[in-house]
N, C-alpha and C positions, 0 to 999 in steps of 0.2 A: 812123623806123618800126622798133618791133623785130616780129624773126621769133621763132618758135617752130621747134623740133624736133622730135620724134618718133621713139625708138629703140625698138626691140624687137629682145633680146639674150638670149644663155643664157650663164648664170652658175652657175659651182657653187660652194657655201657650206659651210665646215663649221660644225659649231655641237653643244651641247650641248641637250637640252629633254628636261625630266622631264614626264612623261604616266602618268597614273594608268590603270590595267587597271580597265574595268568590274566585274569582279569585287574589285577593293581597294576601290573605290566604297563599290559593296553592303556589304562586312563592314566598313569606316567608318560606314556607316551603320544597320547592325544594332547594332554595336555601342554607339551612341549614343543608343538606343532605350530607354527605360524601361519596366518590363513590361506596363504597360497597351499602350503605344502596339506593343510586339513583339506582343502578342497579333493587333490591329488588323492589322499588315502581314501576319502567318502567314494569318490569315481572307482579305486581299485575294490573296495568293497561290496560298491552295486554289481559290479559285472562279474563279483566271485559268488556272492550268497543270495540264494532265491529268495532269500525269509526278506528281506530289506527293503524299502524301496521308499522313494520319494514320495511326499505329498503334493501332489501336484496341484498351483493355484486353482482355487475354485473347489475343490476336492472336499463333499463333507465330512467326510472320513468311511469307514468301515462301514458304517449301518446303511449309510447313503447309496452304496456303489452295489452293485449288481453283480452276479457272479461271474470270478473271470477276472477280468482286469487285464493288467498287466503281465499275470502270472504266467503268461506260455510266452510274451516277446520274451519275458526277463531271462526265463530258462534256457530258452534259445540260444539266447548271449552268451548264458553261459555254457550248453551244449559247445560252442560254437570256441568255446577259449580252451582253457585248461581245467584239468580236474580227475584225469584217471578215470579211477573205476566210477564214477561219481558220474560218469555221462551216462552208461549204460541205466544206474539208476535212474536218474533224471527222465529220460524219455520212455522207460518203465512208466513210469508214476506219469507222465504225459497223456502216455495210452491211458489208463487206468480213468484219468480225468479229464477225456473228450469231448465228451459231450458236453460237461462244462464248458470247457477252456473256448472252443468254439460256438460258443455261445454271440447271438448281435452282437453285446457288447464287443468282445473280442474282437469279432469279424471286422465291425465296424472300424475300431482302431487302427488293426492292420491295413484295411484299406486307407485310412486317412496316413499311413506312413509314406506313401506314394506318394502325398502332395504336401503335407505338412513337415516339415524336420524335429522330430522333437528335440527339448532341452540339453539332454545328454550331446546330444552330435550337437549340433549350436555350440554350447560351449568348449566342444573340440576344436570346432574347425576355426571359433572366434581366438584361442588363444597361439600366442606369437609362436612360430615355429625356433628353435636353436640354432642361431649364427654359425655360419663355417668358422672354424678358427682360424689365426694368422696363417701359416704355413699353409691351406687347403685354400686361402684367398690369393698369397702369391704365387700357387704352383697355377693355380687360375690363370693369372696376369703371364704368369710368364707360357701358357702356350699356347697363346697366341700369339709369342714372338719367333718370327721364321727364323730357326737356327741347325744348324748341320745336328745329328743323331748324340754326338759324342757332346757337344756343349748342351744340347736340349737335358741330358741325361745328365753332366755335370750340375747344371741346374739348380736341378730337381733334388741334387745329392747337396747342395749347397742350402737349399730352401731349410730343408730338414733339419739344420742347426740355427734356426733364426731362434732365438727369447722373447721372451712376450714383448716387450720394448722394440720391436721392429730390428735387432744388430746381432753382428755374428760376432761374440766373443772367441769362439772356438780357433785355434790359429788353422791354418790350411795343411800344414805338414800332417794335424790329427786326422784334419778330415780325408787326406789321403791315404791316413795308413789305415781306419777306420773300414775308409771305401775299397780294400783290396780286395780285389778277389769279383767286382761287379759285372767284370765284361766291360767296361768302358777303353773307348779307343784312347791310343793315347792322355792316358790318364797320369797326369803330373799334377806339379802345383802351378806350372806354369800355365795349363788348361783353365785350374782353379783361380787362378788370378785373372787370366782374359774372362773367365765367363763372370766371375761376382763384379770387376768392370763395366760388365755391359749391364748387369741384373740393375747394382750401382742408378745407373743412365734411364733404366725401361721403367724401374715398378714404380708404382706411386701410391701415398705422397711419399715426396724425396727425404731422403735421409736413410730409407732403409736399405738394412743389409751392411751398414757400415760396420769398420771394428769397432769401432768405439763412439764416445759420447761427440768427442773434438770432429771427430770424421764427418759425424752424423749433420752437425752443424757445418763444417763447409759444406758439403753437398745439398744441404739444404740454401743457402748462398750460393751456388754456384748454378741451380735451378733455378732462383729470383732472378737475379740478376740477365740468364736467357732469356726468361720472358717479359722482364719489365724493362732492362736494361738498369742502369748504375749512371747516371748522366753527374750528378755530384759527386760521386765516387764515397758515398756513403758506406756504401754494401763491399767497396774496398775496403776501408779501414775495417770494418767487423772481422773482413776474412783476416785481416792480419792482425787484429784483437785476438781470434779464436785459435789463428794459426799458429801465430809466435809468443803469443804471451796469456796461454789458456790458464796456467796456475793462476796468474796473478789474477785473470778476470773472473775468475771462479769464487776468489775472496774479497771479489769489491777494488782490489788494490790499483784505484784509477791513475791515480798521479804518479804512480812509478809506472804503468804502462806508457804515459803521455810522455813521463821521463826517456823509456831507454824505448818507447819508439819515434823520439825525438817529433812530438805528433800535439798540437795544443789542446791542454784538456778537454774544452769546450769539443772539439770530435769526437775523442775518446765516449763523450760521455752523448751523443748523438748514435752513434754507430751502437754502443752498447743499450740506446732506447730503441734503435732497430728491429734489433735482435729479439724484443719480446716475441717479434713474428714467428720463432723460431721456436722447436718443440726439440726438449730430450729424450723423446719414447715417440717415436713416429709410431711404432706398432699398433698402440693405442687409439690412433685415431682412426684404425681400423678393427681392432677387436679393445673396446675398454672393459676391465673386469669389473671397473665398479661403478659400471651405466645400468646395472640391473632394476627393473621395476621396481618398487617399494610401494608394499598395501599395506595399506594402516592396516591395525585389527583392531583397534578402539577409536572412534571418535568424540570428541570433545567440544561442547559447546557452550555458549554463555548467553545463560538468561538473563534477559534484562529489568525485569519484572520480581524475579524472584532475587536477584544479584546471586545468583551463585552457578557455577560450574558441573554441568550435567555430561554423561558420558551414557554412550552406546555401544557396540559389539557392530564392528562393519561387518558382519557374516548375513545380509542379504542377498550374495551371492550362493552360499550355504544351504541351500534349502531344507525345510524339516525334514526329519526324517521316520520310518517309522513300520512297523512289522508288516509284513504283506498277508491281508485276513485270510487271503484264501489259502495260503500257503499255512498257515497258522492253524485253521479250520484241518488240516490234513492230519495234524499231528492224534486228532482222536479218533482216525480212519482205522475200525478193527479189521478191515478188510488189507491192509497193510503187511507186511511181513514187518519183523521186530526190527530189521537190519534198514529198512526202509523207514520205518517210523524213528529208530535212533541218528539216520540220517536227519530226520525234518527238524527232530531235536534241539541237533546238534547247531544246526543253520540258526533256528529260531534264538537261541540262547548266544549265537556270537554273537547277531545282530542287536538283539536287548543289551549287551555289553556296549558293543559300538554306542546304542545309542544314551545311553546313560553317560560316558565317556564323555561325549561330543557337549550332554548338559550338563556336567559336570565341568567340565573348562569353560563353560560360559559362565556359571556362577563363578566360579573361583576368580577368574580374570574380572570381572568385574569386582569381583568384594575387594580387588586389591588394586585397581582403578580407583575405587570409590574412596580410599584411603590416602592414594597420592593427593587427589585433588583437593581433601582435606589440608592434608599435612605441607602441599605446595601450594596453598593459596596466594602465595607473595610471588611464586614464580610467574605463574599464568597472569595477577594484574601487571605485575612490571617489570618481568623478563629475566633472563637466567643471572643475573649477576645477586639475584636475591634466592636463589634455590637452598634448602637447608640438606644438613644433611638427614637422611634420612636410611639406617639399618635394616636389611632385610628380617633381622633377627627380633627386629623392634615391631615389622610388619606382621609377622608370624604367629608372634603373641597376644597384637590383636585381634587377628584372625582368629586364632585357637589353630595354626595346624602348621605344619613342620616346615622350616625355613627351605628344606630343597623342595618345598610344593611352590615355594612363593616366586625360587631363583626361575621353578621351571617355567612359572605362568607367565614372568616377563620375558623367558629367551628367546630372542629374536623376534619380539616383536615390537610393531610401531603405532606411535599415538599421535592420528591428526588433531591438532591444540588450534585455537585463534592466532599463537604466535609459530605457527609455523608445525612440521611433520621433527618427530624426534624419537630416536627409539625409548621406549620404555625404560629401560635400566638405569638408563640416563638417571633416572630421579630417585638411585639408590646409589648413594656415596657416602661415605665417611666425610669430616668435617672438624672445625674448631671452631672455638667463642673469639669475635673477635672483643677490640678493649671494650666495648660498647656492650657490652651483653649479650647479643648476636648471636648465633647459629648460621654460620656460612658452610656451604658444601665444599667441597674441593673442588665442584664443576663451577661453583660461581664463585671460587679465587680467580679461577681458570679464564674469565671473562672478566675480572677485574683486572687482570694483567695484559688481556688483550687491549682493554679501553688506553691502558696508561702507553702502550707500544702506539697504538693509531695516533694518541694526542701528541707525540713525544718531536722534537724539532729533529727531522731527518738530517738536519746538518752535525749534530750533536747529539746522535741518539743514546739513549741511556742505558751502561755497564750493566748488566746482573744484578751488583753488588748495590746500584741505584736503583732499579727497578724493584728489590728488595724491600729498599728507604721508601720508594713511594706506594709500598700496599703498607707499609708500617703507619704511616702516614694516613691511609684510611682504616686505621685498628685492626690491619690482618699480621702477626707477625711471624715470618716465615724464614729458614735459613735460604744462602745466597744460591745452595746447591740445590735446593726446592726449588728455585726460580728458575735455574737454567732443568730441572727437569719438564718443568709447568712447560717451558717456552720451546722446549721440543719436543713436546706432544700437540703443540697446537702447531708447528710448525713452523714457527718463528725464528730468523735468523741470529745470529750473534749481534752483538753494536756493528764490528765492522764492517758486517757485509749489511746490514740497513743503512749506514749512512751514502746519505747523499752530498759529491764531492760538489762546492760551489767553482 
């Protein structure tokens, strides 16, 4: 039989443990904020902390303004939102300072809220509301199509497995054994076949809801062709391009389609310039995921005077920000109970974080602006194929301060330049010498290899193993599996499927 033990003992340990201060937190995380999203956190912090608040143009500051202010809309707001026990306090401290708070100033404000909108709702009501997604656009489309309870409801059940790409890979046997149990009349797959049929015929644009990629494109043909008509029988051959010999048009392979659809090149190769009209993600042209706005947060510009390259902080949107006096003024209130002054505290002190934060990512983002456009002056005169490379780890030590401060200041964001909008990060990449004594990036191999593809004779496009030869050629030397990695990341096809059949 074994026993057990049971010790309960005091032990002292020494030991080392790094812990991050809530406030390094914060300004880690502020400064990893892209200016859309800094905007977003500033708004959730006006309407959570009294201590906070805007300077509003015009505004001399503290000594200027007269007592009152803002201080009873803003607490309202946040009366008005969340916060627990934190409301009862608040409208405590309300009463306590009425006679203030209701002071002309005040008065006057609240009145002019009735005709004027201020800044905050402005920029609510100015920014774009969040697109329906796919699925909640064609359950849209589809009812306003008059159809018996049991297909309306089929539908609807068919809607639900569409992919971002506008198709239903899902086969119908799933979705029927999926959908057991819904109450649906006559529920089969035979149901499910007449109804995605019709779906097929009704939503728009065409193509969606098919199983596949091949589907997707006849039905999109088979919708041209209705409303424009086919008079050369153009949009015939594609369909039988797409229909009966999809492999081979998938890899370019013209002259064996022209072969074994006994069909003279010269159509083959009309019908397949067609076809650009035609999309493999219909979905997208109703929900695209990467149509999203893009804001700079640094802009870039070039003086001509001084010849060199200045940069900015696009955070004009941003506005300063900055302690609220009157709320500030309270904390010395001895008429306050303790729990109420470590409340005003507590506010005063997030808000002096915040706003140290917010200056603290503007210095930093710039000092490492201020670095690139040193360090890429060849890119900005004459474009990405001269970008060098350039180490975050190399940026850092200029700086004096830790490579994941540097990684965070550029994530995710974007710098508008004279040559166009690029994200930041862009202009930290690894690199080689080329034979010339050079410093090329990997981003402007990356654009060396595109030049030599666009220059290259589409009859005779150039192997890997050639496009290789011709960055060798301009002193980049690179292996042949480099090339084909380079070439599909930028997106670029094999030889076979770039050439063009004479």
């Amino acid at each position: 039989m074994t026993t057990m033990r049971f010790d309960t003992r005091q032990q002292m340990k020494l030991g080392q443990q790094m812990k991050l201060a809530p406030r390094m937190i914060q300004s880690m995380e502020i400064l990893q904020l892209p200016l859309a999203a800094l905007q977003e956190r500033i708004e959730q912090e006006l309407e959570k902390n009294v201590a906070l608040e805007l300077v509003e143009p015009g505004d001399g500051g503290a000594a200027d303004r007269e007592p009152g202010g803002d201080v009873a809309e803003t607490e309202r707001e946040f009366i008005a939102g969340e916060g627990g026990e934190d409301f009862g306090r608040l409208a405590d401290l309300e009463n306590r300072y009425r006679e203030v708070w209701d002071g002309d100033d005040y008065g006057a404000r609240r009145a002019a809220t009735t005709g004027d909108r201020d800044r905050k709702m402005d920029a609510m009501a100015n920014t774009a509301g969040r697109g329906l997604g796919l699925a909640a656009q064609l359950e849209a489309q589809w009812r306003f199509v008059d159809a018996v309870e049991n297909v309306a409801a089929a539908g609807r059940r068919l809607i639900e497995y569409v992919d971002d790409d506008g198709l239903l890979e899902t086969d119908l046997d799933t979705i029927l054994d999926q959908g057991s149990g819904l109450g649906i009349e006559d529920w089969s797959v035979e149901l499910l076949d007449r109804t995605l049929d019709r779906l097929q015929r009704i939503l728009d644009p065409p193509g969606l809801m098919a199983r596949s990629k091949q589907e997707s494109l006849l039905l999109q043909i088979d919708a041209i062709v209705e409303q424009e008509g086919d008079e050369d029988g153009a949009w015939t051959d594609a369909a039988v391009l797409v229909g009966e010999h999809f492999a081979d048009l998938v890899e370019n392979r013209l002259p064996k389609i022209a072969k074994d659809a006994e069909m003279p090149l010269e159509r083959v190769q009309i019908a397949k310039e067609l076809m650009r009209r035609l999309t493999l993600w219909p979905g997208r042209e109703l929900v695209n995921p990467d149509a999203g706005v893009v804001v700079p947060d640094v802009l870039v510009e070039y003086e001509p005077e001084s010849d060199t390259y200045v940069a900015a902080l696009a955070d004009g949107v941003v506005p300063p920000l900055r302690i609220n006096p009157q709320v500030e003024g309270m904390k010395d209130d001895q008429k306050l109970e303790k729990k109420d002054r470590g409340f005003i505290d507590d506010a005063i002190r997030d808000a002096t974080w915040l706003i140290d934060a917010v200056n603290q990512r503007t210095n930093t983002l710039l000092r490492v602006v201020r670095v690139v456009l040193s360090r890429q002056r060849e890119f900005f005169d004459h474009g990405p194929q001269f970008l060098k490379p350039l180490p975050m780890t190399e940026v850092a030590d200029q700086l004096g301060v830790h490579v994941a401060t540097v990684s965070r200041a550029v994530s995710e964001k974007w710098m508008q330049t004279p040559r166009g909008m690029f994200p930041l990060r862009r202009f930290f990449s690894g690199g080689r010498e080329s034979d010339a004594g050079d410093d090329r990036s990997w981003e402007a191999i990356k654009e060396m290899l595109r030049e030599i593809v666009d220059a290259e004779d589409k009859a005779k496009p150039l192997s890997d193993q050639k496009l290789a030869d011709a960055l060798a050629e301009r002193g980049v030397e690179i292996a042949r599996r480099t090339v084909v990695k380079y070439r599909e990341q930028l997106g670029i096809p094999p030889a076979r499927r770039r050439k063009i059949h004479a």
